[in-house]
C-alpha positions, 0 to 999 in steps of 0.5 A: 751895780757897784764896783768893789775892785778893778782887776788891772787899775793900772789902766785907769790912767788911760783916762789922762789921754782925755785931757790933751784930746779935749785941749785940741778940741777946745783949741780947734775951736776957738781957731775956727775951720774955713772961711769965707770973705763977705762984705757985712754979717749984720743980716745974719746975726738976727738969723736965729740959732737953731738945735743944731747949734747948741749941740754942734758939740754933742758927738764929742762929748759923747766920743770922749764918754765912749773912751772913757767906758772903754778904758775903764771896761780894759780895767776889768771892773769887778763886784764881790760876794762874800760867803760865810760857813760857820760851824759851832762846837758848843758846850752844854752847861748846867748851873746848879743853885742852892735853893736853901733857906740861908740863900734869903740872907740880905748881905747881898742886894736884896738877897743872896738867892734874888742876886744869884738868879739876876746874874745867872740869867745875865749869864745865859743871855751871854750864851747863845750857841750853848745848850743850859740845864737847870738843878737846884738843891737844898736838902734834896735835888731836883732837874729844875730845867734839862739842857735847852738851847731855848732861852726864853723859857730857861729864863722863865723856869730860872725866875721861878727858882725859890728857896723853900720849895723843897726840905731844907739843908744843904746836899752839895753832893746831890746837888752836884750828883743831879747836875752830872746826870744831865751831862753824863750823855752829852757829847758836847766838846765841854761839859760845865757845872757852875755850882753855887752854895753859902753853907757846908754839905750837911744833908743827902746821900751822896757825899760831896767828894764822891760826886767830884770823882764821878764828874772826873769819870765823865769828863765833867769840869765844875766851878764852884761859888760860895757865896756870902759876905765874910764874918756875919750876915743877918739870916732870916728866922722865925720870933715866937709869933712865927714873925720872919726875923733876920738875924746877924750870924756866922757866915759858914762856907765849906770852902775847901770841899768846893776847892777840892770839887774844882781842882779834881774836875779842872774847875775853879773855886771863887768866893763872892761876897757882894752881888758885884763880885759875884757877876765878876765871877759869871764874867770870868767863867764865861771868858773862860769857857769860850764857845768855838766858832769856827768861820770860813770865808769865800770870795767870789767876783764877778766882771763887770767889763760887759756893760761899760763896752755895751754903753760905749758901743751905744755911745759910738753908734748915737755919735756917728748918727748925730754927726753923719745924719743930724748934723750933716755938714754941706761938702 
């Protein structure tokens, strides 16, 4: 039983009432009651003491408990519940990645496709109430995952993300156009696509702008990342041996088609140059695009008064047994 209020607690001062009833009992005491002239009390005072003796005090105290109960039952003592209703409005996410063979460049730590993989699963960790879906695009696109809200296999199709495993280049458009067929039947109250790439759209059927106006149709907002450091980077190549070789070469980013693609959709465009600025960027996105959690909270009490009256009833009785039974003085 725990207390969490008192309904009037005013009334606990009461309890002071306690303190000059225990004084004039204390004193009484000490005065003594009637008394009788004998000659010697040296034959009594090898009489032994009995129970009764040690608890001649015994119905005061418990008088003074069962005022106590009582005032503190007046005090209305009360417990709380607290329920909780929460209503989640999610928003379904796609995270569309470049899968490209120049996303094996090492200007990121220990390449640009590793990192991106490593931060995007930091950022679906980060997404509990949210449905994500998976694209991923080189020369081509194809739905790497569907809108789940199944995280532990989004993160295990997310680590089986390579580059290679389609025909390479770079079909941002595709890309982009795969993604906004997963969300175009969403009825989320947001609908996101974070499309990431280091190259410029030179591949697929579908051109880059065309696949921002679509998303626009669908109210489909997209951020765009490019990523790579600025000026050179080494870029993995094949010697005459057929060897992977890695060599420095132009770092190219289509950054104004991914400007063009964010500000028609009411996105955002962001350049990540190192895998630190590119996890700052998933931070930002992820502050951005806040999931709606709506909670109402109810409190309900419960008195309490019914079992300190009981106990101060049980009190009393026990007191005027012992003091009328127990303890019956001789008139």
């Amino acid at each position: 039983m725990e207390i969490t209020r008192f309904a009037n607690p005013h009334l606990l001062w009461l309890l002071t009432i306690l303190v000059p009833l225990i004084a004039l009992y204390v004193y009484r005491t000490l005065r003594g009651g009637a008394s009788i002239t004998i000659s010697t009390t040296r034959s009594l005072e090898k009489t032994p003491r009995t129970a009764r003796y040690y608890l001649r005090h015994l119905p005061f105290i418990l008088r003074c408990l069962a005022l106590a109960l009582l005032i503190v039952a007046l005090a209305r003592p009360q417990t709380s519940h607290q329920n909780r209703t929460s209503t989640t409005e999610g928003i379904d996410i796609v995270l569309a990645m470049d899968v490209s063979g120049s996303m094996l460049a090492r200007d990121f730590e220990p390449d640009r496709i590793s990192a991106a993989r490593e931060v995007a699963g930091k950022f679906i960790n980060d997404r509990p109430n949210d449905r994500i879906g998976l694209v991923v695009f080189a020369g081509e696109s194809f739905t790497q995952s569907p809108l789940t809200t199944d995280k532990s296999s989004l993160l295990t199709l997310l680590g089986q993300i390579r580059s290679g495993i389609i025909e390479d280049g770079t079909a941002i458009g595709n890309g982009l156009a795969t993604a906004i067929n997963r969300l175009k039947e969403s009825t989320a109250k947001s609908k996101v696509v974070i499309l990431l790439t280091d190259g410029v759209n030179n591949s697929g059927q579908i051109a880059p702008q065309t696949a921002a106006e679509i998303a626009q149709t669908y109210g489909i907002k997209v951020y765009t990342i490019g990523v790579g450091t600025r000026g050179t980077a080494p870029y993995p190549a094949y010697d005459a041996w057929g060897h992977l070789v890695f060599q420095p070469m132009k770092v190219e980013i289509d950054e104004q088609i991914l400007t063009d693609i964010a500000t028609q959709t009411g996105g955002a465009y962001f350049r990540a140059t190192d895998k630190t600025s590119l996890s700052e960027i998933y931070d930002q996105i992820n502050t951005l695009e806040k999931t709606e959690i709506e909670t109402n909270e109810f409190v309900s009490y419960d008195e309490l008064a019914v079992p300190f009256m009981l106990w101060a009833l049980l009190l009393l009785v026990t007191e005027f047994i012992i003091k009328n039974l127990w303890l019956r003085r001789i008139p």
